[in-house]
C-alpha positions as CSV (number, residue, x, y, z in Angstrom):
1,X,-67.4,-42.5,-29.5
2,X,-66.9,-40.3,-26.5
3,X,-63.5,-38.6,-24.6
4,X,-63.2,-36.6,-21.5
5,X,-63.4,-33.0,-21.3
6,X,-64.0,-30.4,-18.4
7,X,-66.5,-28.0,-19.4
8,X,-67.7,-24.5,-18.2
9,X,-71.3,-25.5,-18.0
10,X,-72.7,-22.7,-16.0
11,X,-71.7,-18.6,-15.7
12,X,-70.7,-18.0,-12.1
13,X,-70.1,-22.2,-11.5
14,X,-66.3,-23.8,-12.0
15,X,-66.0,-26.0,-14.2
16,X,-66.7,-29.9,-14.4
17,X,-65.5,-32.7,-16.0
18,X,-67.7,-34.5,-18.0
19,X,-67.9,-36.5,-21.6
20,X,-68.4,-34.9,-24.9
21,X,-68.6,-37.1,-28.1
22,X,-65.2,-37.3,-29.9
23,X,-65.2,-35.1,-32.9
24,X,-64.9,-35.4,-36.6
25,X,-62.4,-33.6,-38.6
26,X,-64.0,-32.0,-41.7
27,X,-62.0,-32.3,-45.2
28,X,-59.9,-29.1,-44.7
29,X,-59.5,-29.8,-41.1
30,X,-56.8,-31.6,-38.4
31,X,-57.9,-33.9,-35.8
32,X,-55.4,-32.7,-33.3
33,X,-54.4,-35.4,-30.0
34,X,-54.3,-33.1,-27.3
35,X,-51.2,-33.4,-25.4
36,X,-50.8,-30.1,-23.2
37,X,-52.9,-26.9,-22.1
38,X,-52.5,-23.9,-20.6
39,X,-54.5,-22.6,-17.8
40,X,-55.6,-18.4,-17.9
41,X,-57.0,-16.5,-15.6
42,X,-59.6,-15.5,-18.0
43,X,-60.7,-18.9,-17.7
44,X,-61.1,-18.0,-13.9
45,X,-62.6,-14.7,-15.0
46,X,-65.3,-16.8,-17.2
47,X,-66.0,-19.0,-14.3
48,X,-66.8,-16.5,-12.1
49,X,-69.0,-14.0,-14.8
50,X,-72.8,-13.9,-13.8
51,X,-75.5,-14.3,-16.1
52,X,-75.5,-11.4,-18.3
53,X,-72.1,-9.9,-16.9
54,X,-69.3,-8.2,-19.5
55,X,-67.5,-9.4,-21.3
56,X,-67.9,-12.9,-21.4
57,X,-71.5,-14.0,-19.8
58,X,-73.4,-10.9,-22.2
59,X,-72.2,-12.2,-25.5
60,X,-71.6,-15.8,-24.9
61,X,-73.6,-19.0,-23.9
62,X,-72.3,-21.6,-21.4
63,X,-71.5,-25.3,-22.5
64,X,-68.5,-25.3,-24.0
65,X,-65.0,-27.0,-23.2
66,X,-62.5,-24.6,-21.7
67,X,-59.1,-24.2,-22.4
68,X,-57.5,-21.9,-25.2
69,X,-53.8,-22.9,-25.2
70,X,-53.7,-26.4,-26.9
71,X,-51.0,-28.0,-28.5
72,X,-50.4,-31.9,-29.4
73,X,-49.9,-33.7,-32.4
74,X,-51.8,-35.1,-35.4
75,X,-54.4,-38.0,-35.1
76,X,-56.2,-37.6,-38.1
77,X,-56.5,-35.7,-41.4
78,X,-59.0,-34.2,-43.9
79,X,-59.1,-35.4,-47.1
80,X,-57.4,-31.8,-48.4
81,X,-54.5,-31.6,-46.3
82,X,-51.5,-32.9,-47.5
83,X,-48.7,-30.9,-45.7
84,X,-48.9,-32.6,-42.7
85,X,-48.7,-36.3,-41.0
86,X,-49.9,-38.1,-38.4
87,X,-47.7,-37.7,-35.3
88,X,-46.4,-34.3,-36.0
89,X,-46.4,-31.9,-33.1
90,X,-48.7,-29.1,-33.5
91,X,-49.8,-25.5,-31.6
92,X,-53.9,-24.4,-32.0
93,X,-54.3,-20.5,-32.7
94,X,-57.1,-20.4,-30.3
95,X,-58.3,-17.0,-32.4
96,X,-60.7,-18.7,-35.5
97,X,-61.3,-16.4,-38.3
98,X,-63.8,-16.7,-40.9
99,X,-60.8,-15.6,-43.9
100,X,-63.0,-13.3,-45.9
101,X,-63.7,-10.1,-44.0
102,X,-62.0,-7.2,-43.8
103,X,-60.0,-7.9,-41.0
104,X,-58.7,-11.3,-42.2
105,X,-57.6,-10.0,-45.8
106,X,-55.2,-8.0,-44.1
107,X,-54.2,-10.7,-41.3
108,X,-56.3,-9.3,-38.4
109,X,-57.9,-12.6,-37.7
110,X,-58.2,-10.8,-34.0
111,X,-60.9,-8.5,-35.4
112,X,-62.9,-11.3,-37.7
113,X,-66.2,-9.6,-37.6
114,X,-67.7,-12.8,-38.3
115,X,-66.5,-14.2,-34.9
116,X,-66.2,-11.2,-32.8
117,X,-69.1,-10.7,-30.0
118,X,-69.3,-7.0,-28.4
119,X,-65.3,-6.5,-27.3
120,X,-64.4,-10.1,-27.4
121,X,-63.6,-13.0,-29.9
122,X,-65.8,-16.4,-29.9
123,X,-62.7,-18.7,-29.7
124,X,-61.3,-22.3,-28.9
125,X,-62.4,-22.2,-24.8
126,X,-64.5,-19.1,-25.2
127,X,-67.2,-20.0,-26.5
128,X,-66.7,-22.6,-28.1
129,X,-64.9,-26.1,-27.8
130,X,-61.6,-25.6,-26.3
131,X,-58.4,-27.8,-25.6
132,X,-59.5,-29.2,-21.9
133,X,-60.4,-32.7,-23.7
134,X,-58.6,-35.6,-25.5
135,X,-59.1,-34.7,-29.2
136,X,-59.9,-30.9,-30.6
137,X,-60.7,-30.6,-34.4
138,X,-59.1,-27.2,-35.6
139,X,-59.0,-26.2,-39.5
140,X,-55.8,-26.4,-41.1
141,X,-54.9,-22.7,-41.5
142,X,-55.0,-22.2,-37.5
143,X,-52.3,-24.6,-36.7
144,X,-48.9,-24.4,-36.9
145,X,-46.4,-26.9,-36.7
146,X,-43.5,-27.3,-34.8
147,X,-42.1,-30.6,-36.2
148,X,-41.0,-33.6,-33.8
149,X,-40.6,-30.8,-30.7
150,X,-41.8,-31.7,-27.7
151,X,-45.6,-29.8,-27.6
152,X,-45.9,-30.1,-24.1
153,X,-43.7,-27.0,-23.9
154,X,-45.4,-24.6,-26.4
155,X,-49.0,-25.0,-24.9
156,X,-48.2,-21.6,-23.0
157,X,-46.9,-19.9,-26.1
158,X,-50.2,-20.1,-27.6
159,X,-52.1,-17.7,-26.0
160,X,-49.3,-16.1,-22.9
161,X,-46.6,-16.3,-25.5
162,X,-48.4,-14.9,-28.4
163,X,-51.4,-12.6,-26.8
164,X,-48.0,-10.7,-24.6
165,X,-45.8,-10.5,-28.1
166,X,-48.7,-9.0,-30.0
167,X,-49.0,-6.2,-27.3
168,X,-45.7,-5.6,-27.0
169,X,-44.9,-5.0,-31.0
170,X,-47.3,-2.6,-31.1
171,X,-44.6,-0.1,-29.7
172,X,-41.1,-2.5,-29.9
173,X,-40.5,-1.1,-33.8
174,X,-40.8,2.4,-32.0
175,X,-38.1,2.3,-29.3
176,X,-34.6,3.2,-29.6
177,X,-31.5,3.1,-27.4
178,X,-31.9,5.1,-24.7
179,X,-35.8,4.9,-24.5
180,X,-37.7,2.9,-21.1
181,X,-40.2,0.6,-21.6
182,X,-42.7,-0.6,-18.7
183,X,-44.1,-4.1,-18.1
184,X,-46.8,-4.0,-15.5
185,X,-47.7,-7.3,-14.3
186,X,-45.1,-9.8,-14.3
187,X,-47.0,-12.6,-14.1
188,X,-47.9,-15.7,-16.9
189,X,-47.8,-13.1,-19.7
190,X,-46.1,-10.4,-18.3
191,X,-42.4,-12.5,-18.3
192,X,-43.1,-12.8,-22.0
193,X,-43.5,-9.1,-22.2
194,X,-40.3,-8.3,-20.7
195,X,-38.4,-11.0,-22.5
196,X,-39.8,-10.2,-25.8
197,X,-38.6,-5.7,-25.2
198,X,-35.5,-6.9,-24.2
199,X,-35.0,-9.6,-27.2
200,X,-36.1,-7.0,-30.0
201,X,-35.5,-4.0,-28.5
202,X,-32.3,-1.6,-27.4
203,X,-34.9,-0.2,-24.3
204,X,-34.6,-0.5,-20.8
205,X,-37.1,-2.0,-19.0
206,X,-38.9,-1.5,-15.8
207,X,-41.1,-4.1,-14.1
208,X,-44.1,-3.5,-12.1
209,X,-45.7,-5.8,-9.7
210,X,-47.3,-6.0,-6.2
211,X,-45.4,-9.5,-5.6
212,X,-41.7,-9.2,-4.4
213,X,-40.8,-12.5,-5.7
214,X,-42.3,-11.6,-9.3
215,X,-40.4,-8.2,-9.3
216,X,-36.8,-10.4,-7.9
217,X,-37.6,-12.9,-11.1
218,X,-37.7,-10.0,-13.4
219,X,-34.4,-8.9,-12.9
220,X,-32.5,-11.7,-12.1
221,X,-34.0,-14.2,-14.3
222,X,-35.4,-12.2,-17.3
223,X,-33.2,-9.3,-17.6
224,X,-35.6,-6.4,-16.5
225,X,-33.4,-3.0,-15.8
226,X,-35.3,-1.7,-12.9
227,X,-38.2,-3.0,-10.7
228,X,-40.9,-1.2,-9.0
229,X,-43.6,-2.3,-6.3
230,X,-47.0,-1.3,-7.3
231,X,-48.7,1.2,-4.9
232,X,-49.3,5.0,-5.0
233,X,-45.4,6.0,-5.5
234,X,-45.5,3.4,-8.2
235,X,-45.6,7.4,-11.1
236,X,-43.3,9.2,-9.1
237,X,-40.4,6.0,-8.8
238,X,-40.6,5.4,-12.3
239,X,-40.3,9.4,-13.3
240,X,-37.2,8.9,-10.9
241,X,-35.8,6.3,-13.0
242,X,-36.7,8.1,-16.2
243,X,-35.1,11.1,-14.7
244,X,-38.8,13.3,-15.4
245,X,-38.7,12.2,-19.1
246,X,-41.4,9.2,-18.6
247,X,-42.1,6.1,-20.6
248,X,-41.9,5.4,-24.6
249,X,-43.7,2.3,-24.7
250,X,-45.9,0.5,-21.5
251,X,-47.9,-2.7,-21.6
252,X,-50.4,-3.4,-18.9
253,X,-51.2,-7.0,-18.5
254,X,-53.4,-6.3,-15.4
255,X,-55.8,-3.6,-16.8
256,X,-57.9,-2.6,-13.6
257,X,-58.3,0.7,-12.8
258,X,-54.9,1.8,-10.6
259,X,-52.6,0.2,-13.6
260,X,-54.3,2.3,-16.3
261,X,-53.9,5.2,-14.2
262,X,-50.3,4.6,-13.8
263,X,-49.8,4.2,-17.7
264,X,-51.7,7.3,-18.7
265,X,-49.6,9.7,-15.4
266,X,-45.8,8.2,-16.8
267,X,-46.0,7.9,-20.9
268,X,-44.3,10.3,-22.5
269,X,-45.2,12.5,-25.5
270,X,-45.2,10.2,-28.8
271,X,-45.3,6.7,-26.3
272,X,-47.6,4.3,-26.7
273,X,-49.5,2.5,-23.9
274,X,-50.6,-1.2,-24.9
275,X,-53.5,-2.6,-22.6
276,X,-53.5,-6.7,-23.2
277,X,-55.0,-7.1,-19.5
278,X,-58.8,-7.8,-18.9
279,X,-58.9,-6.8,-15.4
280,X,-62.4,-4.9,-15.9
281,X,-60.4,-1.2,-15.4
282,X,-61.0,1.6,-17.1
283,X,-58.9,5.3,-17.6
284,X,-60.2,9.0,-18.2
285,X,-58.1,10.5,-20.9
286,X,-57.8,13.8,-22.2
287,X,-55.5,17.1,-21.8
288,X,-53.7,17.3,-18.7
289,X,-54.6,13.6,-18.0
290,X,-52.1,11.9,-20.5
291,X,-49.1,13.4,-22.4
292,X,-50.2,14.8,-25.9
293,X,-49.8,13.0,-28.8
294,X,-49.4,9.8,-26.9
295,X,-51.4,6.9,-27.8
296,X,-53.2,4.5,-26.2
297,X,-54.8,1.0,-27.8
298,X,-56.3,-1.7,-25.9
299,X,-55.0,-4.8,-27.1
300,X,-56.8,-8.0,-28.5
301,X,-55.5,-11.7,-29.0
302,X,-53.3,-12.2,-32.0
303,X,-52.4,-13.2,-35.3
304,X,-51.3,-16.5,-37.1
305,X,-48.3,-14.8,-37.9
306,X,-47.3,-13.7,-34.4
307,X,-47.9,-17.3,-33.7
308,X,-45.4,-18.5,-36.1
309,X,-42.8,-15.8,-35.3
310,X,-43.3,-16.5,-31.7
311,X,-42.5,-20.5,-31.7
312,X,-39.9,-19.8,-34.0
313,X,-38.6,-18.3,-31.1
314,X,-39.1,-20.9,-29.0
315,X,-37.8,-23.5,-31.8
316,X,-34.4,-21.6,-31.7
317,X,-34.4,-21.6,-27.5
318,X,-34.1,-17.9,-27.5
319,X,-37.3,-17.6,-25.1
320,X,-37.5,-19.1,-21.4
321,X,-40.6,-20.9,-21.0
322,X,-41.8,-21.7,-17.2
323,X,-44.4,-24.0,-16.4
324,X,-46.2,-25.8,-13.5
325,X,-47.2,-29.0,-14.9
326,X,-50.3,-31.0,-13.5
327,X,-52.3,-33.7,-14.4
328,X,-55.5,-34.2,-15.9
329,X,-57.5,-35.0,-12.7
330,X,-55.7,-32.0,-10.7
331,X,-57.4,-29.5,-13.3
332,X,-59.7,-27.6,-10.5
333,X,-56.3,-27.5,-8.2
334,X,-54.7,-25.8,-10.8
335,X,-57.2,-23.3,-11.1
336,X,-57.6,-22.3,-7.7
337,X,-53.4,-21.9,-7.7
338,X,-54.1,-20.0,-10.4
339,X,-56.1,-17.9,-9.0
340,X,-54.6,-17.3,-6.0
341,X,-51.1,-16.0,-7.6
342,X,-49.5,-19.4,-5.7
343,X,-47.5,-20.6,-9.4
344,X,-44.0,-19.8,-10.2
345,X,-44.9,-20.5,-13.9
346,X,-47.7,-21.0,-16.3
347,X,-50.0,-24.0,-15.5
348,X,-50.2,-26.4,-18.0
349,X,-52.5,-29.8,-17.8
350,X,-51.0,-32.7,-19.1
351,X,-53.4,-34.3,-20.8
352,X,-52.3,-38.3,-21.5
C-alpha cells in the first residue's frame, strides 16, 4: 500500500510530491496519522545545498520525505505499547536517539553520537523520512501525547517551539530582575524566544529584526520591552538601552555573520550568547572581541523533555501560537512564502 509524500529528491532541486509505500510500525513503535506540519526554512536551506555543500548536502544523502514538525494522532500500534490508543493526538520529537550513548543516558538525545553526522543530527525530514506524507512510523519514546487537543496547533511547537525554548534556557535560570535579554530574529522561532524570557524570566527584553512589522509584533503582541532595527547602530542602540552595561543573556536565531557580531560587541561579562540560527555565519572571539568570562554555545535541537515541558505550555494556553495554514497541494507555495519572509506566522500544511 502506498500514500503521498513530497520528497527532497535532489540537493540544489525543491522538492516533489511523489508516492512512498505506507509504512509498518515495528512492535515498540506508533503508526502516527499525520494531521499537521510545520514548514522551516532549513527545509529551504536543504533545498537549495549543492552536492557536497555544509551542513546538510556533505553528511547526508537525498531521498527522503521532508518535514520535521509532525503531529496527528494514532492509527496503529506495536505490539508493546500499551499506554496509548488509537485516535489520541500526538507531537513527533523530530530528534531520534539511539538511547544508549553517552549523550542519551543523560537526556541529550541532541548529541546521540549514533545519529549525529559532522554538526548536524540525521532526523525525521533530515535525512530521513519526515512528516510531509499521510502516515510516519516514530518509536514510542519520541512521542508525546497531548490527549484529545486539537494537533493541528502543536505541529509548530515541535521543532520552532521546542528548538527556540532549548536555546533560550540555556541562560533563562541565569537572569534576574533587572538584567536585559536580546532576541535577534523575530521571526517563526524567534516569537517563541521572546515569549518563552518573558514567561520564565524577571528580564527585559529587546527585539532585533530588519522587518518593521516583526519588531511592531514584538512589542505589541508578545511583550518585548524595547525594539531595535538591525543595521550597523544595531551595538550602540542597545548599549543605549542597557545604559553601557550590555546584555546578560542573547539568542540569535539568524546566525550569519553581522548577528554574531552583534552578540559578541553587546554581552556583558558573565552573559551568555545562545546561537540556535543556521544562517551559515561565523564570529572571531577572543580578548578585546567579546566581554571576558562571557560564554558563548551554539545551540542544537532539543530534548524530549523540553518537548513535554513546552506543550504543557501550550496545553495550559500560556503560549500564543501563530500559524499560516495551507493545504496539502499548496506545499511549494508555502515554501516560496517562506522563504521570502511574506508569513505573519508559522506555515503549517494541513495534511487531510
Amino acid at each position: 500500500m502506498s500514500m503521498k509524500c513530497f520528497k527532497l529528491e535532489q540537493w540544489g532541486q525543491p522538492g516533489v510530491y511523489t508516492t512512498a509505500p505506507r509504512p509498518t510500525p515495528g512492535v515498540n513503535d506508533v503508526l502516527v496519522r499525520v494531521k499537521a506540519v510545520g514548514l522551516c526554512l532549513s527545509d529551504v536551506h536543504m533545498m537549495h545545498s549543492q552536492p557536497g555543500s555544509d551542513p546538510y548536502a556533505s553528511v547526508l544523502e537525498p531521498g527522503f520525505i521532508l518535514g520535521h514538525e509532525t503531529a496527528g494522532v494514532v492509527e496503529e500500534l506495536g505490539a508493546n505499547v500499551t499506554d496509548l490508543k488509537k485516535g489520541e493526538s500526538v507531537v513527533v520529537h523530530h530528534v531520534q536517539h539511539c538511547g544508549h550513548c553517552e549523550y542519551c543516558e543523560r537526556g541529550l538525545e541532541m548529541h546521540c553520537t549514533y545519529y549525529k553526522r559532522g554538526d548536524i543530527l540525521v532526523t525525521r525530514g533530515s535525512g530521513q523520512d519526515g512528516g510531509l506524507a499521510e502516515f510516519v512510523v516514530v518509536p514510542r519514546d519520541e512521542l508525546v501525547s497531548v490527549g484529545n487537543d486539537d494537533p493541528v496547533r502543536y505541529a509548530p511547537l515541535t521543532d520552532a517551539g521546542i528548538t527556540a525554548y532549548s536555546a533560550c534556557m540555556k541562560f533563562i535560570p541565569r537572569l534576574r530582575p533587572g538584567d536585559f535579554a536580546v532576541v535577534i530574529g523575530i521571526g517563526g522561532l524567534g516569537s517563541y524566544g521572546v515569549q518563552f524570557i518573558k514567561m520564565m524570566s524577571a528580564a527585559r527584553v529587546i527585539a532585533v529584526d530588519t522587518i518593521p512589522r516583526r519588531l511592531e509584533f514584538a512589542q505589541k503582541e508578545l511583550g518585548a520591552d524595547f525594539v531595535v532595527a538591525a543595521g550597523p547602530d544595531a551595538a550602540e542602540k542597545i548599549k543605549a538601552i542597557t545604559e553601557g552595561r550590555g546584555v546578560d543573556g542573547l539568542v540569535d536565531f539568524a546566525g550569519v555573520d553581522q548577528t554574531m557580531r552583534l552578540a559578541a560587541d553587546v554581552v556583558r561579562p558573565r552573559g551568555f550568547i545562545s546561537v540556535p540560527g543556521m544562517g551559515g555565519g561565523s564570529v572571531t572571539l577572543g580578548w578585546n572581541k567579546m566581554a571576558t568570562t562571557a560564554e558563548f554555545a551554539l545551540s542544537l535541537g532539543s530534548s524530549r523533555k523540553e518537548m513535554r515541558e513546552v506543550c504543557q505550555l501550550a496545553r495550559e494556553g500560556r503560549l500564543r501560537i501563530d500559524m499560516d495554514k495551507f493545504s496539502w497541494d499548496q506545499i511549494p507555495e508555502a515554501y516560496e512564502k517562506l522563504e521570502k519572509g511574506e508569513l505573519s506566522g508559522r506555515a503549517v500544511i494541513l495534511v487531510d
